[in-house]
C-alpha positions as CSV (number, residue, x, y, z in Angstrom):
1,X,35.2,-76.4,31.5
2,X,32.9,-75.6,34.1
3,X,32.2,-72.1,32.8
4,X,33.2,-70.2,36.2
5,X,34.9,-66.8,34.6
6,X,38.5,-66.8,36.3
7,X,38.6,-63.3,38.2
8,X,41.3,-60.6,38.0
9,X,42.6,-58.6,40.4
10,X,42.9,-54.7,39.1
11,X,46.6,-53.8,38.6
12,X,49.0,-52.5,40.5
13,X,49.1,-48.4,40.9
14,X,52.6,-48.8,39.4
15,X,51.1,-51.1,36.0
16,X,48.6,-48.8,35.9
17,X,50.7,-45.7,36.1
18,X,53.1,-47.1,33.6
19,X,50.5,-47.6,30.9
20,X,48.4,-43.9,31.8
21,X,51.3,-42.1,31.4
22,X,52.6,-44.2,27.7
23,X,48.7,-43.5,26.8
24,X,48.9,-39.7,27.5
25,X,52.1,-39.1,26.6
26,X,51.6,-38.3,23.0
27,X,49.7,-35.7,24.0
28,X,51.6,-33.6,25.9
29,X,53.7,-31.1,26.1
30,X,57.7,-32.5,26.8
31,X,57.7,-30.2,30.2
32,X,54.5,-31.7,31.7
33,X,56.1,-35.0,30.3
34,X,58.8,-34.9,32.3
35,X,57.0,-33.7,35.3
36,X,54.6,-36.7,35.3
37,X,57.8,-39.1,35.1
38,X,59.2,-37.0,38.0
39,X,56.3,-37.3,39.9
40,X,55.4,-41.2,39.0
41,X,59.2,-42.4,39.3
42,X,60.1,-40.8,42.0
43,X,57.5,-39.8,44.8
44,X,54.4,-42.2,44.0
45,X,55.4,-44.9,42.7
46,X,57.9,-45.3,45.7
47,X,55.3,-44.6,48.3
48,X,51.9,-46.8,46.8
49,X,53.2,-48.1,43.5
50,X,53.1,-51.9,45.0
51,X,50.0,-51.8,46.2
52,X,46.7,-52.5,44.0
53,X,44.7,-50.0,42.9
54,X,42.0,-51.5,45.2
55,X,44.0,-50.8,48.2
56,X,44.7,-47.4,48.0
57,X,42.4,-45.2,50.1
58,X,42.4,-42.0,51.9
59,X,44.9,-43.2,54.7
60,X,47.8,-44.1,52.2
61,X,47.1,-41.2,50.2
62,X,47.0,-38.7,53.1
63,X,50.7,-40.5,54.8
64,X,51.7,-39.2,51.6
65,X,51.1,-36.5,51.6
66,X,52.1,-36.0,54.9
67,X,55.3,-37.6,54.5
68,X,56.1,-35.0,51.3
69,X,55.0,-32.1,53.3
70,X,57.8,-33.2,55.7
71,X,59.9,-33.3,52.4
72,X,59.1,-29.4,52.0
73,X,57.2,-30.6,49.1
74,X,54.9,-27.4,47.8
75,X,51.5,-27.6,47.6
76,X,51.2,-27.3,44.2
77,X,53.7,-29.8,43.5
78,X,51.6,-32.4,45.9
79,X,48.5,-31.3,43.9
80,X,50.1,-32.2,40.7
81,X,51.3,-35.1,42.2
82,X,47.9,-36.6,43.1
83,X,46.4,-35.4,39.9
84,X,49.0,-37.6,38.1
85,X,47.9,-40.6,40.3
86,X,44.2,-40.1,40.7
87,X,44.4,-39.8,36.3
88,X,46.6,-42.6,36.3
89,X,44.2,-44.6,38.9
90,X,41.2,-43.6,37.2
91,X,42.3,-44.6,33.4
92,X,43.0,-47.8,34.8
93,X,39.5,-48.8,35.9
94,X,38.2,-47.6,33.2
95,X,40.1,-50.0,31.0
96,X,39.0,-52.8,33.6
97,X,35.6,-52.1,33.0
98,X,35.8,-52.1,29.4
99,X,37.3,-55.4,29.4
100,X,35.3,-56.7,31.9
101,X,32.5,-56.1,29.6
C-alpha cells in the first residue's frame, strides 16, 4: 500500500542452526554428522539457541565457553563446537543477504 518494505528480524541461532546443518548434511561424513547434532542439540542450542543471531556477541559466546570448560569440556571439542555455530551463524546471514537482495 504505502510501499514501506516490512523488515525481518534475522533468525534465531537455533532456525539457523537447524537449516546449516540439513544444508551441509549431504555432504558429510556420518561421524562428523553426528558430531554436529551432538554439538547443536545438546551444548549450543541449549546455551544461545533462543537468542537471535543478532544478539549473540563475544560475552555469550565466551560464558559458554566458560561454562563447558567447567563441564571438563576439551578444547578441541569447544573448538568444534564453535566452528559448528559460527558455520551455522555465518550460512545464515548469508542467506539473509541473498534474500534481502
Amino acid at each position: 500500500m504505502n510501499k514501506i518494505e516490512r523488515r525481518t528480524l534475522p533468525p534465531s541461532f537455533e532456525t539457523a542452526a537447524d537449516s546449516w546443518l540439513e544444508h551441509v548434511k549431504p555432504h558429510l561424513a556420518e561421524r562428523t554428522k553426528d558430531i554436529y547434532d551432538v554439538a547443536l542439540r545438546c551444548h549450543l542450542k541449549a546455551a544461545v539457541g533462543r537468542l537471535l543471531l543478532c544478539d549473540i556477541d563475544s560475552r555469550e559466546i565466551a560464558a559458554y565457553q566458560s561454562k563447558r570448560k567447567v563441564e571438563h569440556a576439551s578444547v578441541r571439542t569447544l573448538n568444534k563446537q564453535g566452528a559448528s555455530g559460527a558455520q551455522a551463524g555465518a550460512q545464515a546471514l548469508s542467506h539473509i543477504r541473498m534474500v534481502a537482495k
